[in-house]
N, CA, C and O atoms as CSV, one atom per row, in Angstrom:
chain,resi,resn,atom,element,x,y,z
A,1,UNK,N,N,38.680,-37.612,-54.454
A,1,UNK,CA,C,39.925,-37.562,-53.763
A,1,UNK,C,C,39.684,-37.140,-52.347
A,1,UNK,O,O,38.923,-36.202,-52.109
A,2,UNK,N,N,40.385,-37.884,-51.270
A,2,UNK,CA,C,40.219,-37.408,-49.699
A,2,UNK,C,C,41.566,-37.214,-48.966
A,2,UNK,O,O,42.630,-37.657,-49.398
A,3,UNK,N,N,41.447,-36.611,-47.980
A,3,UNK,CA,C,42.674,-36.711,-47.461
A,3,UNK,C,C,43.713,-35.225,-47.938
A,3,UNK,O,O,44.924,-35.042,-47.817
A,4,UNK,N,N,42.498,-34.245,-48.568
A,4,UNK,CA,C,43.493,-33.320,-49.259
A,4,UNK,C,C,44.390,-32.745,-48.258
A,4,UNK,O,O,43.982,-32.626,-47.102
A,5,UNK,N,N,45.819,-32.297,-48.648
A,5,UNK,CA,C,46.480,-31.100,-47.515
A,5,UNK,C,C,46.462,-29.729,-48.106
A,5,UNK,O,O,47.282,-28.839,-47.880
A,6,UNK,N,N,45.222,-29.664,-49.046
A,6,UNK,CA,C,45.042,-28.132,-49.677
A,6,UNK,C,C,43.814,-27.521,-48.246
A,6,UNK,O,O,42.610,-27.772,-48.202
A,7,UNK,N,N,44.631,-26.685,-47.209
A,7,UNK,CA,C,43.245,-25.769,-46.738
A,7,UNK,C,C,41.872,-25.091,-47.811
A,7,UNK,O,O,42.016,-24.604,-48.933
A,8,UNK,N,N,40.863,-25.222,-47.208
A,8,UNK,CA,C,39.839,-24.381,-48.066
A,8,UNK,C,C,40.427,-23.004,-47.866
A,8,UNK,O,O,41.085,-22.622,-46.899
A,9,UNK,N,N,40.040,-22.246,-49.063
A,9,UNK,CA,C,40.627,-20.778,-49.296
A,9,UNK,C,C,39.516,-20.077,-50.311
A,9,UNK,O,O,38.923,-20.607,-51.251
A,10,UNK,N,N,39.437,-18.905,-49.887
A,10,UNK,CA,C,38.471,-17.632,-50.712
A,10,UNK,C,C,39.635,-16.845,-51.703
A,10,UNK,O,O,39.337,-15.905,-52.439
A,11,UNK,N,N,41.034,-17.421,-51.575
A,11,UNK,CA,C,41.687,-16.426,-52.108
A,11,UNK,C,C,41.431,-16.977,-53.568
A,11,UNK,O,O,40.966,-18.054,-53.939
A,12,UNK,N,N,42.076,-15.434,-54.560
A,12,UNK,CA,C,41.244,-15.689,-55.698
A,12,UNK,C,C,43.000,-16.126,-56.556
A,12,UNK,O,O,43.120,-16.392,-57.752
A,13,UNK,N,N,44.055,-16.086,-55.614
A,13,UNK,CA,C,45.361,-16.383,-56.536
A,13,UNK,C,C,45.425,-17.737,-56.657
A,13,UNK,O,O,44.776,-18.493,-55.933
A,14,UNK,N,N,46.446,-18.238,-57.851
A,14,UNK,CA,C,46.130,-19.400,-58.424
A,14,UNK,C,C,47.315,-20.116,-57.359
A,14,UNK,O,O,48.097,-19.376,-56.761
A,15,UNK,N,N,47.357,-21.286,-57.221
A,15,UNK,CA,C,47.589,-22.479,-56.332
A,15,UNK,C,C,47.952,-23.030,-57.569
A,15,UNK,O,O,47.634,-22.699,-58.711
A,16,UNK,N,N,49.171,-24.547,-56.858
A,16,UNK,CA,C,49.839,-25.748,-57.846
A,16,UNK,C,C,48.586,-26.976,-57.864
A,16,UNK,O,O,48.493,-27.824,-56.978
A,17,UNK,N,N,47.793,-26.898,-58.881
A,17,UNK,CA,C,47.176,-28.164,-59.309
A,17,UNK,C,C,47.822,-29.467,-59.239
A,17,UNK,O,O,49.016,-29.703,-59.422
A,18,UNK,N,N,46.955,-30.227,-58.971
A,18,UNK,CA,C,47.713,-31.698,-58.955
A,18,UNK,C,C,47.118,-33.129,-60.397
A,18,UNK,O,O,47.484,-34.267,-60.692
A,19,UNK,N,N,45.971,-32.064,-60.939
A,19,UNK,CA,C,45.416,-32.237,-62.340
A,19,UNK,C,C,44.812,-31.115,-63.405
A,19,UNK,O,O,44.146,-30.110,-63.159
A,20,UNK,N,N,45.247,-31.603,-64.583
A,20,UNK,CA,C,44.606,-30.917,-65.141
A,20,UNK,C,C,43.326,-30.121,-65.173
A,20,UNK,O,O,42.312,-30.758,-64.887
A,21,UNK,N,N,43.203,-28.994,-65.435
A,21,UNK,CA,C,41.515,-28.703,-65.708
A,21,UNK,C,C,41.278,-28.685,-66.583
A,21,UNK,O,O,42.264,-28.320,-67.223
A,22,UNK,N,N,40.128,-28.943,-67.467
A,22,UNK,CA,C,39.327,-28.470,-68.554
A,22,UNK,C,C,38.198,-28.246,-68.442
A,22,UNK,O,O,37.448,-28.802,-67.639
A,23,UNK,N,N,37.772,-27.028,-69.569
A,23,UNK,CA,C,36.700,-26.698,-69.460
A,23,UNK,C,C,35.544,-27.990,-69.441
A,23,UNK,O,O,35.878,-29.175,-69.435
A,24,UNK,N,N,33.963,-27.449,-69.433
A,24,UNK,CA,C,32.796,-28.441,-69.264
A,24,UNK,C,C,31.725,-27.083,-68.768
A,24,UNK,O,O,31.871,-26.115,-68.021
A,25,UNK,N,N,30.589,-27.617,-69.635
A,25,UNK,CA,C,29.635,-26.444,-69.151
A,25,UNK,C,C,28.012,-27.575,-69.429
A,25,UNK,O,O,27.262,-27.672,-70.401
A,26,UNK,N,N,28.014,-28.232,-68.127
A,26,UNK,CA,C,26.966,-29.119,-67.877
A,26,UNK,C,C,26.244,-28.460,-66.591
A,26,UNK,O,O,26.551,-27.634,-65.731
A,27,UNK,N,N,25.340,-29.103,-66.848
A,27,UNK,CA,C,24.066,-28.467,-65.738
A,27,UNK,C,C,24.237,-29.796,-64.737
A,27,UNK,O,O,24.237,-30.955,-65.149
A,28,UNK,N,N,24.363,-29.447,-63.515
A,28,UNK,CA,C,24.761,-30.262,-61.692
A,28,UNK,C,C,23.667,-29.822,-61.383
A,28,UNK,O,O,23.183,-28.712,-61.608
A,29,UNK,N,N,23.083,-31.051,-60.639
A,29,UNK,CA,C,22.172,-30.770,-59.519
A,29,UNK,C,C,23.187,-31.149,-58.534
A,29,UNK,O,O,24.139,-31.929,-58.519
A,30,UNK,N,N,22.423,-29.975,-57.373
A,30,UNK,CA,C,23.347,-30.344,-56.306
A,30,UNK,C,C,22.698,-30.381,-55.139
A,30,UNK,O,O,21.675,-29.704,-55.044
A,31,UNK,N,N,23.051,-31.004,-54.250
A,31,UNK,CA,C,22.293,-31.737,-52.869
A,31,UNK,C,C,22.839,-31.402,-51.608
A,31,UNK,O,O,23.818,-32.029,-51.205
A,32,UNK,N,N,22.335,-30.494,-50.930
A,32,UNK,CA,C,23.029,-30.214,-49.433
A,32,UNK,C,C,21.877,-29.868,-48.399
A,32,UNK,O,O,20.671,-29.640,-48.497
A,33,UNK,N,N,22.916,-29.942,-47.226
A,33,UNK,CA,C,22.073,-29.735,-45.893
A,33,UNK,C,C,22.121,-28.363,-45.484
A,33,UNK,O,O,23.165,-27.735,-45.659
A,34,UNK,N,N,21.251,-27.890,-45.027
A,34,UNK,CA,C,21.027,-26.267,-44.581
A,34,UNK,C,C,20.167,-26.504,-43.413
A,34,UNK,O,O,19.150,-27.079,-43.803
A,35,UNK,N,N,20.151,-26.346,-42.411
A,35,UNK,CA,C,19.716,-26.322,-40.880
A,35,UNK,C,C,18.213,-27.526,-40.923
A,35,UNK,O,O,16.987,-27.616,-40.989
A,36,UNK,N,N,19.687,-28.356,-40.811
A,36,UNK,CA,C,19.054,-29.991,-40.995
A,36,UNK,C,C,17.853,-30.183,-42.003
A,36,UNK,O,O,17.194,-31.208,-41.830
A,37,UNK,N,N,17.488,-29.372,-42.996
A,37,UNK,CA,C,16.818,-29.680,-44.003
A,37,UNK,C,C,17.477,-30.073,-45.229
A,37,UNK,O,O,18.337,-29.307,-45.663
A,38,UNK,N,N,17.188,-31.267,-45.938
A,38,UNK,CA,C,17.941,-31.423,-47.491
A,38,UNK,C,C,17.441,-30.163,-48.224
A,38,UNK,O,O,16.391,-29.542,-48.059
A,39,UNK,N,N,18.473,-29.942,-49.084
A,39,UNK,CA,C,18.146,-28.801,-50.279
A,39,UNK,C,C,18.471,-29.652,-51.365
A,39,UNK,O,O,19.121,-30.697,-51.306
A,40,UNK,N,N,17.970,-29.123,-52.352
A,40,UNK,CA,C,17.923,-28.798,-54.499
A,40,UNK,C,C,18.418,-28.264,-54.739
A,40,UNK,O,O,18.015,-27.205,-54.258
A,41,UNK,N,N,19.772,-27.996,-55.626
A,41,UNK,CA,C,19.228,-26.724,-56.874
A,41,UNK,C,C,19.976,-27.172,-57.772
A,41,UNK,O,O,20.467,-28.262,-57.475
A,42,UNK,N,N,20.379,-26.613,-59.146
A,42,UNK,CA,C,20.895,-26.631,-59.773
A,42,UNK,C,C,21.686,-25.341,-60.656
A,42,UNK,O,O,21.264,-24.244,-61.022
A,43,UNK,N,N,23.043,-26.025,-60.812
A,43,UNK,CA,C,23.829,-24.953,-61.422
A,43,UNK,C,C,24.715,-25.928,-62.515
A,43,UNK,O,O,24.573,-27.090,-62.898
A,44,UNK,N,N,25.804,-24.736,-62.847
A,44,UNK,CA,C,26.339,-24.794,-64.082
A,44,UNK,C,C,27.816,-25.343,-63.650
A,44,UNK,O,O,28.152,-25.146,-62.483
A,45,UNK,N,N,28.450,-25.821,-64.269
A,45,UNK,CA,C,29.760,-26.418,-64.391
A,45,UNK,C,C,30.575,-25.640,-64.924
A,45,UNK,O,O,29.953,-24.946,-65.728
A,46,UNK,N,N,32.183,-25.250,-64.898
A,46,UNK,CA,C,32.859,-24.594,-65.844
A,46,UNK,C,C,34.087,-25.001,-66.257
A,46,UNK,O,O,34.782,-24.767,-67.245
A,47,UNK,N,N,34.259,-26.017,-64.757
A,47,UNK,CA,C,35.705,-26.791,-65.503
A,47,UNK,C,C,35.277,-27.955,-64.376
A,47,UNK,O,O,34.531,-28.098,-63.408
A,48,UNK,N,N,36.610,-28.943,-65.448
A,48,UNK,CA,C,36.896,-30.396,-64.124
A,48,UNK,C,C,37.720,-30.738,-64.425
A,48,UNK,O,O,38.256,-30.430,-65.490
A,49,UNK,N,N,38.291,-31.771,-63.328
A,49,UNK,CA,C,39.747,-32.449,-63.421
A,49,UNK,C,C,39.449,-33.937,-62.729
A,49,UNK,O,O,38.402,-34.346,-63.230
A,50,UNK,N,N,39.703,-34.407,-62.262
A,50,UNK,CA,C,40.144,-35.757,-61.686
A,50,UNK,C,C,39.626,-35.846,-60.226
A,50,UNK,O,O,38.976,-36.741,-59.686
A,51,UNK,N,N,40.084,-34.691,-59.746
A,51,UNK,CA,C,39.850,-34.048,-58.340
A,51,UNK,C,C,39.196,-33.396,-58.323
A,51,UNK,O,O,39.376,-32.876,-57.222
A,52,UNK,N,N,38.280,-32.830,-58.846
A,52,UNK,CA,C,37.531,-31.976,-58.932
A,52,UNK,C,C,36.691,-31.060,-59.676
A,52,UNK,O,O,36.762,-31.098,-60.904
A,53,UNK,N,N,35.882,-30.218,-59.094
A,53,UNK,CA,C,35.434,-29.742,-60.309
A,53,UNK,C,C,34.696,-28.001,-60.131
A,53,UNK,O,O,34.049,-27.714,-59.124
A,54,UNK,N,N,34.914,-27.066,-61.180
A,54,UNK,CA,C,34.430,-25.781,-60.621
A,54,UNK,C,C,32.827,-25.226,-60.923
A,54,UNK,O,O,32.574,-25.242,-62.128
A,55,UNK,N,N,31.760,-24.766,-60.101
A,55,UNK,CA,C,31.188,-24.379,-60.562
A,55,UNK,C,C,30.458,-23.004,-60.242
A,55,UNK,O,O,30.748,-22.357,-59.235
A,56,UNK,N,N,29.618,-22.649,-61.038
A,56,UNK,CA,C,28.706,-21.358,-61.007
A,56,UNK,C,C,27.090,-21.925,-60.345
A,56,UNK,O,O,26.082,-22.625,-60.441
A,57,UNK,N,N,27.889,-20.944,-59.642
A,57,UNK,CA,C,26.335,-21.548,-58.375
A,57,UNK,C,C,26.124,-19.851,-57.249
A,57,UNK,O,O,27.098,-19.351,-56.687
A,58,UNK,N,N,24.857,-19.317,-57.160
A,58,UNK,CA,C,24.637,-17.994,-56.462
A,58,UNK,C,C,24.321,-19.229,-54.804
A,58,UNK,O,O,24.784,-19.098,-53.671
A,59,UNK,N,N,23.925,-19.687,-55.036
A,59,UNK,CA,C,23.563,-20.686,-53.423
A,59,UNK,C,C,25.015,-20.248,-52.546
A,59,UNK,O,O,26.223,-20.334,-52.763
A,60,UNK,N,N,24.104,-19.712,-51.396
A,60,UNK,CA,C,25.460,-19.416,-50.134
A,60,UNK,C,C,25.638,-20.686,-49.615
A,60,UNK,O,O,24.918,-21.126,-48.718
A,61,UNK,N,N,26.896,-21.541,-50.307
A,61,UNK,CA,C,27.441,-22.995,-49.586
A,61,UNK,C,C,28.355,-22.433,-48.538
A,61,UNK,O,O,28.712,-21.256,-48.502
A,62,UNK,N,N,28.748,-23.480,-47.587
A,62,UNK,CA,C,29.977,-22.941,-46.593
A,62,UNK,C,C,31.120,-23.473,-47.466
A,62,UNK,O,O,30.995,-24.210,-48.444
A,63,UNK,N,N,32.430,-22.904,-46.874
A,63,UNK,CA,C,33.544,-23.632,-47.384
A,63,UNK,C,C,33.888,-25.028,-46.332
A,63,UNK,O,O,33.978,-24.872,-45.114
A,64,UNK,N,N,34.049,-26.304,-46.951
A,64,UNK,CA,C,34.326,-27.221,-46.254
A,64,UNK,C,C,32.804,-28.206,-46.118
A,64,UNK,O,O,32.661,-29.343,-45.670
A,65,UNK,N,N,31.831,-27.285,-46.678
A,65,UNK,CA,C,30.580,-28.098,-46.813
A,65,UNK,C,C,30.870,-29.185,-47.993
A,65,UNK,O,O,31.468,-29.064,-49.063
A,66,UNK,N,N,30.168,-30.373,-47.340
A,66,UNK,CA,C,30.036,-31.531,-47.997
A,66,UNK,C,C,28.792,-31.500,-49.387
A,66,UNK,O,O,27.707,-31.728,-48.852
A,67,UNK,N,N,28.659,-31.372,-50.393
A,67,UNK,CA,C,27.684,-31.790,-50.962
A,67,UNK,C,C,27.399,-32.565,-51.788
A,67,UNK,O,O,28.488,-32.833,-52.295
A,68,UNK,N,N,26.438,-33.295,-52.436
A,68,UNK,CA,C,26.326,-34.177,-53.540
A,68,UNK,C,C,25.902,-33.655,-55.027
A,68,UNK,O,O,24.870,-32.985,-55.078
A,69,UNK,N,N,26.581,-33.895,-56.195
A,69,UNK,CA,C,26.913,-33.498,-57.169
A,69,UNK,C,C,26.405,-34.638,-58.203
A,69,UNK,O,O,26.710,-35.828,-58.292
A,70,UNK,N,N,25.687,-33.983,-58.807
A,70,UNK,CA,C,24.791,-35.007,-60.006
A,70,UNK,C,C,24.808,-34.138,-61.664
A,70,UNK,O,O,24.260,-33.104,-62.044
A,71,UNK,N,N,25.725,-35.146,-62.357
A,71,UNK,CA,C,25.674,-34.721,-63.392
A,71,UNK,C,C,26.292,-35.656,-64.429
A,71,UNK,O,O,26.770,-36.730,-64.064
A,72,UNK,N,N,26.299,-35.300,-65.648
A,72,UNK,CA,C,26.256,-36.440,-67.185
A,72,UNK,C,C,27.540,-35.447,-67.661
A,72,UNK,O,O,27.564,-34.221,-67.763
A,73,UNK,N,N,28.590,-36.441,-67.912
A,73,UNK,CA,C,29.431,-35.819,-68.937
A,73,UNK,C,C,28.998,-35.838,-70.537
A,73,UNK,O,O,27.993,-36.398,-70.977
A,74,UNK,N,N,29.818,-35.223,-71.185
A,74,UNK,CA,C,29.652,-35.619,-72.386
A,74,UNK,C,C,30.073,-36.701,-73.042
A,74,UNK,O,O,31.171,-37.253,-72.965
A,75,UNK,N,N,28.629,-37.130,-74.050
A,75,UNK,CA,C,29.103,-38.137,-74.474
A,75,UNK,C,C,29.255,-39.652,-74.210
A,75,UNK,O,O,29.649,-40.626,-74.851
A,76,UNK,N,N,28.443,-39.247,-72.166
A,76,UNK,CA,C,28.364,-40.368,-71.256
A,76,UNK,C,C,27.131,-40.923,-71.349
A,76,UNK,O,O,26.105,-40.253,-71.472
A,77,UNK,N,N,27.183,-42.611,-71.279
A,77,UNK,CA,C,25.993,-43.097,-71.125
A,77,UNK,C,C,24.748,-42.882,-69.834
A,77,UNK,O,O,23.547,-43.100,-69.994
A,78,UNK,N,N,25.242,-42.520,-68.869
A,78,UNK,CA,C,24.419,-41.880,-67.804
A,78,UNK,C,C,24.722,-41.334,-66.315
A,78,UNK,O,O,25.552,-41.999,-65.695
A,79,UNK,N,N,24.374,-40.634,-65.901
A,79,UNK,CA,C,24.564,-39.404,-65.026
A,79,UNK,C,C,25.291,-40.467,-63.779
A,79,UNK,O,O,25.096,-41.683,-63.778
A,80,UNK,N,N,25.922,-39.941,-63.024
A,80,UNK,CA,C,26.223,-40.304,-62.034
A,80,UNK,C,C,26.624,-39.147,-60.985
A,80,UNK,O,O,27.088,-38.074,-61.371
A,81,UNK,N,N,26.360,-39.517,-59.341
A,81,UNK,CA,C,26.661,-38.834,-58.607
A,81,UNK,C,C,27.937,-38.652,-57.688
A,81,UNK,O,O,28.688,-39.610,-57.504
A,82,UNK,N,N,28.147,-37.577,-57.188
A,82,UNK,CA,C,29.722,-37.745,-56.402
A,82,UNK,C,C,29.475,-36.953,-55.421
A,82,UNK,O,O,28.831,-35.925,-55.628
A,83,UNK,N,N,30.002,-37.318,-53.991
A,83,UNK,CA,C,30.572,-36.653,-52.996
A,83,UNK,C,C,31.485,-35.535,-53.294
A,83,UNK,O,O,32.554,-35.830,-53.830
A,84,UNK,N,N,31.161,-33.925,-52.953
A,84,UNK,CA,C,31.981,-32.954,-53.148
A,84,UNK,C,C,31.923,-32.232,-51.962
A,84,UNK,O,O,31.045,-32.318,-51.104
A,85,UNK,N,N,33.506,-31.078,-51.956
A,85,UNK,CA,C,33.587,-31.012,-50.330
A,85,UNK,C,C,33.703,-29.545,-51.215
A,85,UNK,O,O,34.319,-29.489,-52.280
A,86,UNK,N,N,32.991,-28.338,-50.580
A,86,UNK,CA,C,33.287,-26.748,-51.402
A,86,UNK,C,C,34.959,-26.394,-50.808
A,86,UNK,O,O,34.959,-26.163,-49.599
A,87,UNK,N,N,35.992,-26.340,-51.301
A,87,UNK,CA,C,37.323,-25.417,-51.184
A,87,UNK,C,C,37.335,-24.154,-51.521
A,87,UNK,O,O,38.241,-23.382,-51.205
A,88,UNK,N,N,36.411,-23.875,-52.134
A,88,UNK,CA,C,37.290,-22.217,-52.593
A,88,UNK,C,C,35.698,-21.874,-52.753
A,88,UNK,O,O,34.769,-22.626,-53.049
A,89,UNK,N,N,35.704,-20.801,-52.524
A,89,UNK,CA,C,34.219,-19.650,-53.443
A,89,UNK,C,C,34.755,-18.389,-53.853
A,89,UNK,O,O,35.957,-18.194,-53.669
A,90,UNK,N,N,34.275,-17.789,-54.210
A,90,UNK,CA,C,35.031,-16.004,-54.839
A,90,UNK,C,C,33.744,-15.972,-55.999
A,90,UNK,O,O,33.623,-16.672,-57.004
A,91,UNK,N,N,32.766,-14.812,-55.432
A,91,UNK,CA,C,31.821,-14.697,-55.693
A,91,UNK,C,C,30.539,-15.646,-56.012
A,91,UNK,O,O,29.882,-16.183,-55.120
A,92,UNK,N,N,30.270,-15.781,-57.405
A,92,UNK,CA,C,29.305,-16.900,-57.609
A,92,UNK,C,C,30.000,-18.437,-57.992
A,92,UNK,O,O,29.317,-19.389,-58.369
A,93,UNK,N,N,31.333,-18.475,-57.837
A,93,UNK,CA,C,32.401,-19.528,-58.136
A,93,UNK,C,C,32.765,-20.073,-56.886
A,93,UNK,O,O,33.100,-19.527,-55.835
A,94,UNK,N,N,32.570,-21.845,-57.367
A,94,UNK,CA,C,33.181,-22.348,-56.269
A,94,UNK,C,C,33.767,-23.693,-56.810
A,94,UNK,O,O,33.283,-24.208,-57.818
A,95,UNK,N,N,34.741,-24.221,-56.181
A,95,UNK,CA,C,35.932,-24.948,-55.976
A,95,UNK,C,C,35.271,-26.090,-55.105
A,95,UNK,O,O,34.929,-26.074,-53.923
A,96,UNK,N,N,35.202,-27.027,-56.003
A,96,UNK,CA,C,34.332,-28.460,-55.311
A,96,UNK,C,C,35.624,-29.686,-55.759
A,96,UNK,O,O,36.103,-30.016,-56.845
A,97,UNK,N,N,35.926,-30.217,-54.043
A,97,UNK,CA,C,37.026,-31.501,-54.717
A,97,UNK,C,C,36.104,-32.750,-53.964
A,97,UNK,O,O,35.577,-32.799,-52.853
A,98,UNK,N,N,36.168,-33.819,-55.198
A,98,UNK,CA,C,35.794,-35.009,-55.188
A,98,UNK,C,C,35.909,-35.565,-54.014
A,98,UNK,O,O,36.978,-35.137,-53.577
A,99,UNK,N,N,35.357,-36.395,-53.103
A,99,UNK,CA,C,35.421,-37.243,-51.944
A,99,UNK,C,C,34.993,-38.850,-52.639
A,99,UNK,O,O,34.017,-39.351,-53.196
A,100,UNK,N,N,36.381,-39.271,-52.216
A,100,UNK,CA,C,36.392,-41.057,-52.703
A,100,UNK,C,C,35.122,-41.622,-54.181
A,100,UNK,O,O,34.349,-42.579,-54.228
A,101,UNK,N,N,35.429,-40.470,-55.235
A,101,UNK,CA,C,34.805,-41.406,-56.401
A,101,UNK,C,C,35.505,-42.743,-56.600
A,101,UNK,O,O,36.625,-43.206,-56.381
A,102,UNK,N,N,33.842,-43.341,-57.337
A,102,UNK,CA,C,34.229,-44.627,-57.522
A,102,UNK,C,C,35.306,-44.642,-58.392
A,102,UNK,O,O,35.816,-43.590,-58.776
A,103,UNK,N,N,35.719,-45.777,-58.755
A,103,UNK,CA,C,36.594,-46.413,-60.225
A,103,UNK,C,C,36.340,-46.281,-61.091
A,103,UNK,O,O,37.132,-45.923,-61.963
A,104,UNK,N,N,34.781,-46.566,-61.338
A,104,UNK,CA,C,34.019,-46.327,-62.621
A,104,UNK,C,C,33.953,-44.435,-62.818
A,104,UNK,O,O,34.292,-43.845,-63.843
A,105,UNK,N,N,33.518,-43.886,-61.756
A,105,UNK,CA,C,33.772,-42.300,-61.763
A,105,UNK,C,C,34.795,-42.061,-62.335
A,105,UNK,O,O,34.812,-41.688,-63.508
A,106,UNK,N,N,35.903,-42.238,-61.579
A,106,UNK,CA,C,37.087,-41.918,-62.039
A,106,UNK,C,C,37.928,-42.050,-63.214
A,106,UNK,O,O,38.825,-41.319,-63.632
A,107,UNK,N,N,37.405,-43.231,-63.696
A,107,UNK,CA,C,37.480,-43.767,-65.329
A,107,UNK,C,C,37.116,-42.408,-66.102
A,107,UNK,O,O,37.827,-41.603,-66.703
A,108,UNK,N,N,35.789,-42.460,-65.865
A,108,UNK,CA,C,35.075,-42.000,-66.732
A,108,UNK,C,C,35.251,-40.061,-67.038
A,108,UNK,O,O,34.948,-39.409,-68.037
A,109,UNK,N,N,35.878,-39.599,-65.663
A,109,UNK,CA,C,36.006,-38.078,-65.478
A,109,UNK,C,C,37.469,-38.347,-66.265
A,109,UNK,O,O,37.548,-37.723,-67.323
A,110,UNK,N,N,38.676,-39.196,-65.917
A,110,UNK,CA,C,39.777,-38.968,-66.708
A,110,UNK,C,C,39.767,-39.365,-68.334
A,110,UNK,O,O,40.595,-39.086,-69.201
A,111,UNK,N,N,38.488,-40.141,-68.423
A,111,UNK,CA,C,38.282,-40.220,-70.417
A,111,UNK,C,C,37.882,-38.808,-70.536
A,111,UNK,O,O,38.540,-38.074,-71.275
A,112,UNK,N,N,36.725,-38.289,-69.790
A,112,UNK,CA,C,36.373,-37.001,-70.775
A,112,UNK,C,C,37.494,-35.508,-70.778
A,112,UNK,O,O,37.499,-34.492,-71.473
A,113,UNK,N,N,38.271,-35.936,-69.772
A,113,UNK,CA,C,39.843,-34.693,-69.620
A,113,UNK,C,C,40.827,-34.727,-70.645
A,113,UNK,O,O,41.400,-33.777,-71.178
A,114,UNK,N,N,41.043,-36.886,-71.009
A,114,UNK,CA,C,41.525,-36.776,-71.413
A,114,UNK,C,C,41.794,-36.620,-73.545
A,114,UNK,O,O,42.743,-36.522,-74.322
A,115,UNK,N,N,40.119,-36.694,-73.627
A,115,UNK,CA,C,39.551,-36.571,-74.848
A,115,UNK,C,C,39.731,-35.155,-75.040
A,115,UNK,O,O,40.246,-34.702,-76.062
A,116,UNK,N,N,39.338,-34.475,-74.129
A,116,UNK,CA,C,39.082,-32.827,-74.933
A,116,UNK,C,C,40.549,-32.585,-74.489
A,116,UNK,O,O,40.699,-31.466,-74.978
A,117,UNK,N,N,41.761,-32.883,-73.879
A,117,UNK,CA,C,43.406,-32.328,-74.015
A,117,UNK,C,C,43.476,-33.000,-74.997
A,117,UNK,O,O,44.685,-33.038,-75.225
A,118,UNK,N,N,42.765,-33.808,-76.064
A,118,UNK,CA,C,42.971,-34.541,-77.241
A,118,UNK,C,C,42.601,-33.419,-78.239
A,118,UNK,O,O,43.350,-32.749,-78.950
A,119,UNK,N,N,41.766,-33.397,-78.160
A,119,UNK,CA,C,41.024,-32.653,-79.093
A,119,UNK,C,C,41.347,-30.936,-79.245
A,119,UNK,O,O,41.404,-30.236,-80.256
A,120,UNK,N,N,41.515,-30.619,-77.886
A,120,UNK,CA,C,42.418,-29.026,-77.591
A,120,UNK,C,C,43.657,-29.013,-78.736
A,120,UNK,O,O,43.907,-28.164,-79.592
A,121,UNK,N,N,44.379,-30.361,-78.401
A,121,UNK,CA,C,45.825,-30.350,-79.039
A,121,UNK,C,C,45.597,-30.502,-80.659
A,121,UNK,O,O,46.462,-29.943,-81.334
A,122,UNK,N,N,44.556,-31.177,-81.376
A,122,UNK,CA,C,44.880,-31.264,-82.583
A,122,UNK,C,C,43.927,-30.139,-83.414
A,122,UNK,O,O,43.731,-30.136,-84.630
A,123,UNK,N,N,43.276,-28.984,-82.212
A,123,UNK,CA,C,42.536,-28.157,-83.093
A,123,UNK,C,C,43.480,-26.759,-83.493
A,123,UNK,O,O,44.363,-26.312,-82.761
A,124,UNK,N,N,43.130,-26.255,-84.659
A,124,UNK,CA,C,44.113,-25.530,-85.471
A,124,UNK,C,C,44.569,-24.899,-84.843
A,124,UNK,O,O,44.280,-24.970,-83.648
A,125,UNK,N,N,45.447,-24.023,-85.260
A,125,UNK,CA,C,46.001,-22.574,-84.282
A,125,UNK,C,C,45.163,-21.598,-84.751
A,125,UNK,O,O,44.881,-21.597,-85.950
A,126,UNK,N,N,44.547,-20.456,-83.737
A,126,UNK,CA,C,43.842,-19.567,-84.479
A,126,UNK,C,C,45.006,-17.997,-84.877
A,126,UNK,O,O,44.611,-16.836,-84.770
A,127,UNK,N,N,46.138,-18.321,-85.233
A,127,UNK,CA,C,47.133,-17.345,-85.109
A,127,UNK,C,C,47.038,-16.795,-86.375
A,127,UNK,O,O,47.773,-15.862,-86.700
């Protein structure tokens, strides 16, 4: 997604979503620039939506930094990468929204959201 009118923000209060989140705890490699050198690393995932996605990462990103995001959903036939712009951090958490995924991306991030709000809804009550 581009064109957001959400400012980047450190604040840790919750904001009106414009998609769902659900959880996801996949391992991202992620790809950025640091004083014109490419970087590596890899971290952990904790949620995603359509627009985006949150993760656990100690790497000091800027807010508004561009980076590239490589990772396999579940259940997916193979990894694909996405343009992510950092919005939010608050500690080792950060707030990554999508920049122009493909069709096929986008397919594929709203099957796996919309499988596990499938699967959320028909699992028992633990009451």
């Amino acid at each position: 997604m581009s064109g957001s009118s959400n400012p980047p923000t450190n604040s840790p209060w919750p904001i009106q979503r414009r998609w769902v989140r659900v959880p996801i705890n996949v391992r991202v490699r992620l790809r950025y620039e640091r004083e014109g050198a490419q970087q590596q690393c890899h971290c952990r995932s904790f949620d995603i939506s359509e627009g985006g996605m949150g993760l656990m990462s100690p790497y000091d990103l800027e807010l508004g930094q561009v980076v590239e995001l490589e990772l396999s959903l579940p259940e997916s036939t193979a990894p694909f990468k996405l343009q992510a712009a950092i919005r939010s951090k608050v500690g080792f958490r950060l707030g990554c929204e999508f920049i122009s995924p493909t069709d096929q991306q986008k397919s594929e991030i709203a099957r796996y959201t919309t499988t596990f709000q499938s699967r959320d809804a028909m699992a028992p009550s633990k009451e």
